[in-house]
N, CA, C and O atoms as CSV, one atom per row, in Angstrom:
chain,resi,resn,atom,element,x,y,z
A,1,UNK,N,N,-40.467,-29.739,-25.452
A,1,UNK,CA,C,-40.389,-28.542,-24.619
A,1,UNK,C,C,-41.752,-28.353,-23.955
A,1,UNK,O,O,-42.720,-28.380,-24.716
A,2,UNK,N,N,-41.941,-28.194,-22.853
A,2,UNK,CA,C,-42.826,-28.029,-21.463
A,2,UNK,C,C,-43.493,-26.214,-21.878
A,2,UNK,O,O,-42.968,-25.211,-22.361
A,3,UNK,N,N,-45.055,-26.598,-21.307
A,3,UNK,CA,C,-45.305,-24.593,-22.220
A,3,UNK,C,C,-45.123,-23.420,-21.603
A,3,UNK,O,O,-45.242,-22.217,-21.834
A,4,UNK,N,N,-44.593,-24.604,-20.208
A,4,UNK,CA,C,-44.184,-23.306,-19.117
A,4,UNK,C,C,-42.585,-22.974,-20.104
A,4,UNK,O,O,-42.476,-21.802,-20.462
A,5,UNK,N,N,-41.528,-23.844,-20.482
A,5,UNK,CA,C,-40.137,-23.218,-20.889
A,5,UNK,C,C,-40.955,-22.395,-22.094
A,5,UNK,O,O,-41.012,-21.171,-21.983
A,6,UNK,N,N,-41.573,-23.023,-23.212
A,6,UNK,CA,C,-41.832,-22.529,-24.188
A,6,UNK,C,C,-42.447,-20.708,-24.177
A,6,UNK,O,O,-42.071,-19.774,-24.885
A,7,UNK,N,N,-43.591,-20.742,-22.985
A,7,UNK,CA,C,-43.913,-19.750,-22.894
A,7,UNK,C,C,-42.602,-18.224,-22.613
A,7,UNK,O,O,-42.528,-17.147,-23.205
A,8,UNK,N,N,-41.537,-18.945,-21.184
A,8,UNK,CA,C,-40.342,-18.352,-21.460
A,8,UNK,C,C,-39.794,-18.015,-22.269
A,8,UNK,O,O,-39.434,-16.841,-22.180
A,9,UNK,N,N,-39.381,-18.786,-23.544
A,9,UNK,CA,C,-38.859,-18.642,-24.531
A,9,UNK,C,C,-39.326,-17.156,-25.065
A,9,UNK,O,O,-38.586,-16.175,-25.138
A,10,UNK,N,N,-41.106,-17.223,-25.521
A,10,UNK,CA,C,-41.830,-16.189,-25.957
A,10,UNK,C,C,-41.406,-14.750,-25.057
A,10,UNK,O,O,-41.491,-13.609,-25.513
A,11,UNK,N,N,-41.005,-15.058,-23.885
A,11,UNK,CA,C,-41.127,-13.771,-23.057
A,11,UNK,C,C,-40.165,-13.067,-23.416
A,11,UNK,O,O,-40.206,-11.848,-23.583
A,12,UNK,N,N,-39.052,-13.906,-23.590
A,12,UNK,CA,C,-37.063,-13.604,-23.745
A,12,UNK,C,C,-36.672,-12.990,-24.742
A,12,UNK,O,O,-35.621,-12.410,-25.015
A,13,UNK,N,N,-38.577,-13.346,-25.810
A,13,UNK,CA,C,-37.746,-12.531,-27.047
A,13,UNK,C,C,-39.062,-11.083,-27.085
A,13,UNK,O,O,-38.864,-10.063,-27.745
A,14,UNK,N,N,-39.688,-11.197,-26.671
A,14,UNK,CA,C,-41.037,-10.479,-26.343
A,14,UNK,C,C,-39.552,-9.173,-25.636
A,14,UNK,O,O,-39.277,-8.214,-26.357
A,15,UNK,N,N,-38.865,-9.332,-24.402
A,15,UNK,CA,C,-38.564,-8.622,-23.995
A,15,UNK,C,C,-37.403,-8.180,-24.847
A,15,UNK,O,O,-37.108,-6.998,-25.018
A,16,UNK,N,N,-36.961,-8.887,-25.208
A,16,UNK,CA,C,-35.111,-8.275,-26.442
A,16,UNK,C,C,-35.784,-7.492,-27.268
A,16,UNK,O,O,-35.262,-6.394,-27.462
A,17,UNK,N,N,-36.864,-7.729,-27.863
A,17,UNK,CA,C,-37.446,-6.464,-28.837
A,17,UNK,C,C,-37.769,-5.513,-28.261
A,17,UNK,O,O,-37.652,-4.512,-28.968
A,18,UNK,N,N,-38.348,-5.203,-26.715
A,18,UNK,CA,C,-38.745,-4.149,-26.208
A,18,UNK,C,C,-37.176,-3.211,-25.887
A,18,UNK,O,O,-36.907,-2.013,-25.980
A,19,UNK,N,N,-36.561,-4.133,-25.577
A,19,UNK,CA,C,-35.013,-3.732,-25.009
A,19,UNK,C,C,-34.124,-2.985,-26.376
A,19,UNK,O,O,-33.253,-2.117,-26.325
A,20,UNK,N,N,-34.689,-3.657,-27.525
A,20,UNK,CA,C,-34.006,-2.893,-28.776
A,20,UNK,C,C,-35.185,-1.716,-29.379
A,20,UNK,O,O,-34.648,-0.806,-30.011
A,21,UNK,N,N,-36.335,-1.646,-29.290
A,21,UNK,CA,C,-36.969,-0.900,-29.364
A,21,UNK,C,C,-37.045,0.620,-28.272
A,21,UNK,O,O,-37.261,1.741,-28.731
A,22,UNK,N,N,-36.915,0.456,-27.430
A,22,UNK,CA,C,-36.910,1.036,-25.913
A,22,UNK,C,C,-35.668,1.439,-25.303
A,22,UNK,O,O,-35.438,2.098,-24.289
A,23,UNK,N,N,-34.643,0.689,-26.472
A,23,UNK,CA,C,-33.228,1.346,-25.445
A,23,UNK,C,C,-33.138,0.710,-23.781
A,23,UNK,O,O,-32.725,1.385,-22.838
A,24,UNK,N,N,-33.427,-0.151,-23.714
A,24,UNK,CA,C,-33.522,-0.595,-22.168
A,24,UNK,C,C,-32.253,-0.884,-21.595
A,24,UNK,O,O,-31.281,-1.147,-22.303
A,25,UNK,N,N,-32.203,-0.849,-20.338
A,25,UNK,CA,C,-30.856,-1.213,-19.986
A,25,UNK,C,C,-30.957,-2.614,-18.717
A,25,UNK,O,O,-31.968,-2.717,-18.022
A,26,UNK,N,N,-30.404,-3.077,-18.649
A,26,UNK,CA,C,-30.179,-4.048,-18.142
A,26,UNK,C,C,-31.122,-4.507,-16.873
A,26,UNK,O,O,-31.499,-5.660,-16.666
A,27,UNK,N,N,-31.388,-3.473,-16.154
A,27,UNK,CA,C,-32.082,-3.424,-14.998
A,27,UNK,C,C,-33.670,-3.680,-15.362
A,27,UNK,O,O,-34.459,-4.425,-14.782
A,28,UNK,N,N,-33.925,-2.701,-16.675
A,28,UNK,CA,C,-35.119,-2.502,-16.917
A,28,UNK,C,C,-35.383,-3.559,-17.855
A,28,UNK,O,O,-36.571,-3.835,-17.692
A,29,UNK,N,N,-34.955,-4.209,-18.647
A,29,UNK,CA,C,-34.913,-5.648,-18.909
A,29,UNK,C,C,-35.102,-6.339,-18.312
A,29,UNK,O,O,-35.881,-7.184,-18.753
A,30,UNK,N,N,-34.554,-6.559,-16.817
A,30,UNK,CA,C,-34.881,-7.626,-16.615
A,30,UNK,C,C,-36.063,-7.840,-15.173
A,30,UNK,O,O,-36.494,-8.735,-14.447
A,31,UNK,N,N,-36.210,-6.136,-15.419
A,31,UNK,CA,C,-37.657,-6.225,-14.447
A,31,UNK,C,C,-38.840,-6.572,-15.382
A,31,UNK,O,O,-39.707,-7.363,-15.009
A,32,UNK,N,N,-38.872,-6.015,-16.523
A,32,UNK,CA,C,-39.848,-6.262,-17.499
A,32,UNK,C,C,-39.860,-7.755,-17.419
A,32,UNK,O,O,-40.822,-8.245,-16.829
A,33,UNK,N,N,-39.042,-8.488,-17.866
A,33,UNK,CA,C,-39.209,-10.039,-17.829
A,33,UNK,C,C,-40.026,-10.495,-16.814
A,33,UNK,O,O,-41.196,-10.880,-16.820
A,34,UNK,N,N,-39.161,-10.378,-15.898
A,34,UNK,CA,C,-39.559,-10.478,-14.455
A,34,UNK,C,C,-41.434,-10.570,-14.582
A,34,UNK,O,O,-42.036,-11.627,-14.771
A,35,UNK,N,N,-42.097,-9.199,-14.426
A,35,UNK,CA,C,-42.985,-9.025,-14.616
A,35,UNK,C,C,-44.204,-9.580,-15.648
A,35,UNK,O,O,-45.395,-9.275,-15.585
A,36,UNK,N,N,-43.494,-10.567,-16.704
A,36,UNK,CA,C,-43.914,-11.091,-17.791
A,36,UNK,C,C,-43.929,-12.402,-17.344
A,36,UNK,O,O,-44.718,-12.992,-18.082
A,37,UNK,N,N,-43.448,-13.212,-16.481
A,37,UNK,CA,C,-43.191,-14.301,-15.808
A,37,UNK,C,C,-44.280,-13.901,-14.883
A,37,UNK,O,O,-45.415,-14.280,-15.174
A,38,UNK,N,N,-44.095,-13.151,-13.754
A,38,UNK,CA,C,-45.299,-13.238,-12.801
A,38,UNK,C,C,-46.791,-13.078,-13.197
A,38,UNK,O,O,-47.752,-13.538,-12.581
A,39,UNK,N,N,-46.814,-12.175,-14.596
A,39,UNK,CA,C,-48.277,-11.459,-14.759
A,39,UNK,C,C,-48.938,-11.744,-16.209
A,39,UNK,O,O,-50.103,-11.819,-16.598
A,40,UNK,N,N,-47.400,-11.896,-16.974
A,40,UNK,CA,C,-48.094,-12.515,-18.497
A,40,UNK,C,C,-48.069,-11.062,-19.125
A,40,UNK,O,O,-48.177,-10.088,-18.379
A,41,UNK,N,N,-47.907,-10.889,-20.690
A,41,UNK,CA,C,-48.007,-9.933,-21.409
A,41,UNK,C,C,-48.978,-8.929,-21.371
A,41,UNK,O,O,-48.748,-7.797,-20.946
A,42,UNK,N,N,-50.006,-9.289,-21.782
A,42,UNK,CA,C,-51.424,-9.073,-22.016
A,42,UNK,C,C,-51.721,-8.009,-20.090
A,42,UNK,O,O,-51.984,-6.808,-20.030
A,43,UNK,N,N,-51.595,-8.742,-19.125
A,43,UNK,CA,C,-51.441,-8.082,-17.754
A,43,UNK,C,C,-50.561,-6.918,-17.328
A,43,UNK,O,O,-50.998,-5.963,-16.686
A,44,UNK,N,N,-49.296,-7.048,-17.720
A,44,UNK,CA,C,-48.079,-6.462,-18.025
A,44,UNK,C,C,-48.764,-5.127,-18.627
A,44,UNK,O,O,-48.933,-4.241,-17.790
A,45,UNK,N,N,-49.045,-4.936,-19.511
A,45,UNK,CA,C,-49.380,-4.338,-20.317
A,45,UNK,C,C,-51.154,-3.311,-19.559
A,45,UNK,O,O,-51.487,-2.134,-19.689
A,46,UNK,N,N,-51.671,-4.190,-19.011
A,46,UNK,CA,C,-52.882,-3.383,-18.656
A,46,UNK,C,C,-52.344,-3.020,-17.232
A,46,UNK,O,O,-53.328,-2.799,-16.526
A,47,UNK,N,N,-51.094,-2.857,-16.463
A,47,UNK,CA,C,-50.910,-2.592,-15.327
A,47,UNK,C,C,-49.265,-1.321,-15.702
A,47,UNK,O,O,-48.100,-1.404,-15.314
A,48,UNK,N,N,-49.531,-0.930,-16.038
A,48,UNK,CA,C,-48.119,-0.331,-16.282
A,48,UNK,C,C,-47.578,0.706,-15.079
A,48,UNK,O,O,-46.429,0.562,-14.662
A,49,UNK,N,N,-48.211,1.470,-14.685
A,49,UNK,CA,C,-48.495,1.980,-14.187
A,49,UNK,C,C,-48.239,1.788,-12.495
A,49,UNK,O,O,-48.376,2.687,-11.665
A,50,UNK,N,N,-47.843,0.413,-12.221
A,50,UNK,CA,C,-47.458,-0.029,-11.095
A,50,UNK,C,C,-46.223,0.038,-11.244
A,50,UNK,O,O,-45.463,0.214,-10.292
A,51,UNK,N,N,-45.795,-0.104,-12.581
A,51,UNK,CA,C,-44.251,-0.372,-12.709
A,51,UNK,C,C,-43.316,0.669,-12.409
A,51,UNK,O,O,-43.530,1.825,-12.774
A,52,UNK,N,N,-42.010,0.246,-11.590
A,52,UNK,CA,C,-41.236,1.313,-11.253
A,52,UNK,C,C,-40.341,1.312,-12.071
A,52,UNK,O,O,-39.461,0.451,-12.048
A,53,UNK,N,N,-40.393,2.453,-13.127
A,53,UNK,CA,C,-39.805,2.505,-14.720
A,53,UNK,C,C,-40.009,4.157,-15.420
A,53,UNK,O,O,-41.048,4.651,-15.858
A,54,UNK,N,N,-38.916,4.643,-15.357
A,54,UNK,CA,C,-38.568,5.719,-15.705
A,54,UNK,C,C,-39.387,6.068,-16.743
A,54,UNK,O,O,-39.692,5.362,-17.704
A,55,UNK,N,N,-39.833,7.531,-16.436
A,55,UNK,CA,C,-41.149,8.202,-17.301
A,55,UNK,C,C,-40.801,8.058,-18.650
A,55,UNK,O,O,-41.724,7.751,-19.405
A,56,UNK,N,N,-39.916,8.177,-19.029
A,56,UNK,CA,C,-39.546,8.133,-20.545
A,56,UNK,C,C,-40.163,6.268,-20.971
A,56,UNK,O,O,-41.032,6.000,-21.801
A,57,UNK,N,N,-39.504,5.407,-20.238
A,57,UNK,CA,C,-39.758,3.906,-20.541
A,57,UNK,C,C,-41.612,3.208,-20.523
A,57,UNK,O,O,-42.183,2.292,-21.115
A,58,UNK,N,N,-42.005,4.212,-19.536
A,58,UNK,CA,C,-43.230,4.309,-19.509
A,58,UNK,C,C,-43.939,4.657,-20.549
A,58,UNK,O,O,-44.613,3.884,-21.230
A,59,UNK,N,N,-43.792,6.050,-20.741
A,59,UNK,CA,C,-44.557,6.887,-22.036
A,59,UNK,C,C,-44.271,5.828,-23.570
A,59,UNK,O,O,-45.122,5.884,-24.458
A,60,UNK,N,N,-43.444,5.218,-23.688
A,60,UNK,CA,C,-43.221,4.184,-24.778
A,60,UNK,C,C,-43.697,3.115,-24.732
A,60,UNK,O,O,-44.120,2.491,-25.705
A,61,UNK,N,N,-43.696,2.633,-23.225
A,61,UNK,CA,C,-45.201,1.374,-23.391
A,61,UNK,C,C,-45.905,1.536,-23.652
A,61,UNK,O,O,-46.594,0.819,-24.376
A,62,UNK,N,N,-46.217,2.782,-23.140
A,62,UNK,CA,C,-47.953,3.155,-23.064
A,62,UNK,C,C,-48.431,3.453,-24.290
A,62,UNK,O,O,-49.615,3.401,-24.624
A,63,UNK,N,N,-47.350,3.818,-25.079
A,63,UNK,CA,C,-48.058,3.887,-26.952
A,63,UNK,C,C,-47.959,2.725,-27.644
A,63,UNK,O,O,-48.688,2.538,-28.618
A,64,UNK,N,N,-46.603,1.337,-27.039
A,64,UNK,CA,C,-47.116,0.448,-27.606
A,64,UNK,C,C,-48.208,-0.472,-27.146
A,64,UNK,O,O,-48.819,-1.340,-27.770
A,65,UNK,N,N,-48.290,-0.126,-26.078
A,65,UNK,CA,C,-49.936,-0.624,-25.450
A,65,UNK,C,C,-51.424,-0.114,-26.429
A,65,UNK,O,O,-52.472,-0.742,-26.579
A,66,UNK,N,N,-51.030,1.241,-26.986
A,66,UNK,CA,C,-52.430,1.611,-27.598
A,66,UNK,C,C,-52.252,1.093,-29.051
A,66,UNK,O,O,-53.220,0.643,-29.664
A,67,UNK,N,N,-51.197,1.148,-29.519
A,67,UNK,CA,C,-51.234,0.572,-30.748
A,67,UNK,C,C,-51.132,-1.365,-30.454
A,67,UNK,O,O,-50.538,-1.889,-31.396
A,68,UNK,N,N,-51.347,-1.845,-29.950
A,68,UNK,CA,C,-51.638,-3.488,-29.336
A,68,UNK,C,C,-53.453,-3.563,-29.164
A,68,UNK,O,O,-54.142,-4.573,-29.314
A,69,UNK,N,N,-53.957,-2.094,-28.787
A,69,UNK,CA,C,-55.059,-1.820,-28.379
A,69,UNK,C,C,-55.774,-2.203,-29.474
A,69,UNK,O,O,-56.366,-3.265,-29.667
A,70,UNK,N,N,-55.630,-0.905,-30.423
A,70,UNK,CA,C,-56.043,-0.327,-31.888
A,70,UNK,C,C,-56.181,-1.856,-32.703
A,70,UNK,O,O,-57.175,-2.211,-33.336
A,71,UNK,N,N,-55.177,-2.491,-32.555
A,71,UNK,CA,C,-54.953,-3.939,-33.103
A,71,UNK,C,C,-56.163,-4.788,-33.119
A,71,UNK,O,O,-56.824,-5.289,-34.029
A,72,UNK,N,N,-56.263,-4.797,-31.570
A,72,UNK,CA,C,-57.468,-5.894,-31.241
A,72,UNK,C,C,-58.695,-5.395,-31.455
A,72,UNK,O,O,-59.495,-6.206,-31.923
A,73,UNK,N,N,-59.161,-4.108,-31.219
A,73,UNK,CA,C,-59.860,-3.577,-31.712
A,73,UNK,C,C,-60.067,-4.164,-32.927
A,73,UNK,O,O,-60.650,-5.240,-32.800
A,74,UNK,N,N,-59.728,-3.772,-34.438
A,74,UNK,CA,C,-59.292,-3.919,-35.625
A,74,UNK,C,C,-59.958,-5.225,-35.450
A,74,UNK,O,O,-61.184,-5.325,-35.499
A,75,UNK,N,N,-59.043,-6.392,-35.213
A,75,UNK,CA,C,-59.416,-7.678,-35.647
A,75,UNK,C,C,-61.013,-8.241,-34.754
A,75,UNK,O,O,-61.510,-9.300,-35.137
A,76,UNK,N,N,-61.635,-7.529,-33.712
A,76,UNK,CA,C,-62.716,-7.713,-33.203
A,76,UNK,C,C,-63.510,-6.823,-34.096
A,76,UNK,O,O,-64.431,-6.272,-33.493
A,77,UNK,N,N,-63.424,-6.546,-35.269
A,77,UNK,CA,C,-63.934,-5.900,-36.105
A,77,UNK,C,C,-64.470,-6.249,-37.355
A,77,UNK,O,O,-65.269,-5.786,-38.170
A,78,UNK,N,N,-63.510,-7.549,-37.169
A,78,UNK,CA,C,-62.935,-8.061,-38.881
A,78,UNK,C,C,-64.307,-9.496,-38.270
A,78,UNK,O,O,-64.581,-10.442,-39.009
């Protein structure tokens, strides 16, 4: 497997957890992907804010963004 599919792979399930976590619906699934393909997680994540994604879907990134934060923090610690 090629690390461009592989990396896909990571995204497909990166996004099904956000989609079962988040309640997402179909649309917003598969813009998130979308966006994970063009920009990568880590980007995704420091740009949210561009995204056209209902305030509720937002306000839930944006806390799992700080707790992703808190994380790295943490281990740049360790």
């Amino acid at each position: 497997m090629n690390l461009e599919k592989l990396r896909d792979v990571e995204y497909i399930k990166c996004v099904d957890l956000l989609t079962e976590l988040l309640d997402l619906d179909a649309d917003e699934k598969e813009k998130i992907h979308k966006c994970f393909q063009r920009m990568g997680i880590k980007s995704f994540f420091l740009h949210l804010e561009s995204l056209d994604l209902p305030p509720q879907i937002f306000e839930k990134l944006n806390r799992i963004k700080s707790i992703i934060d808190l994380v790295e923090r943490k281990r740049g610690q360790v």
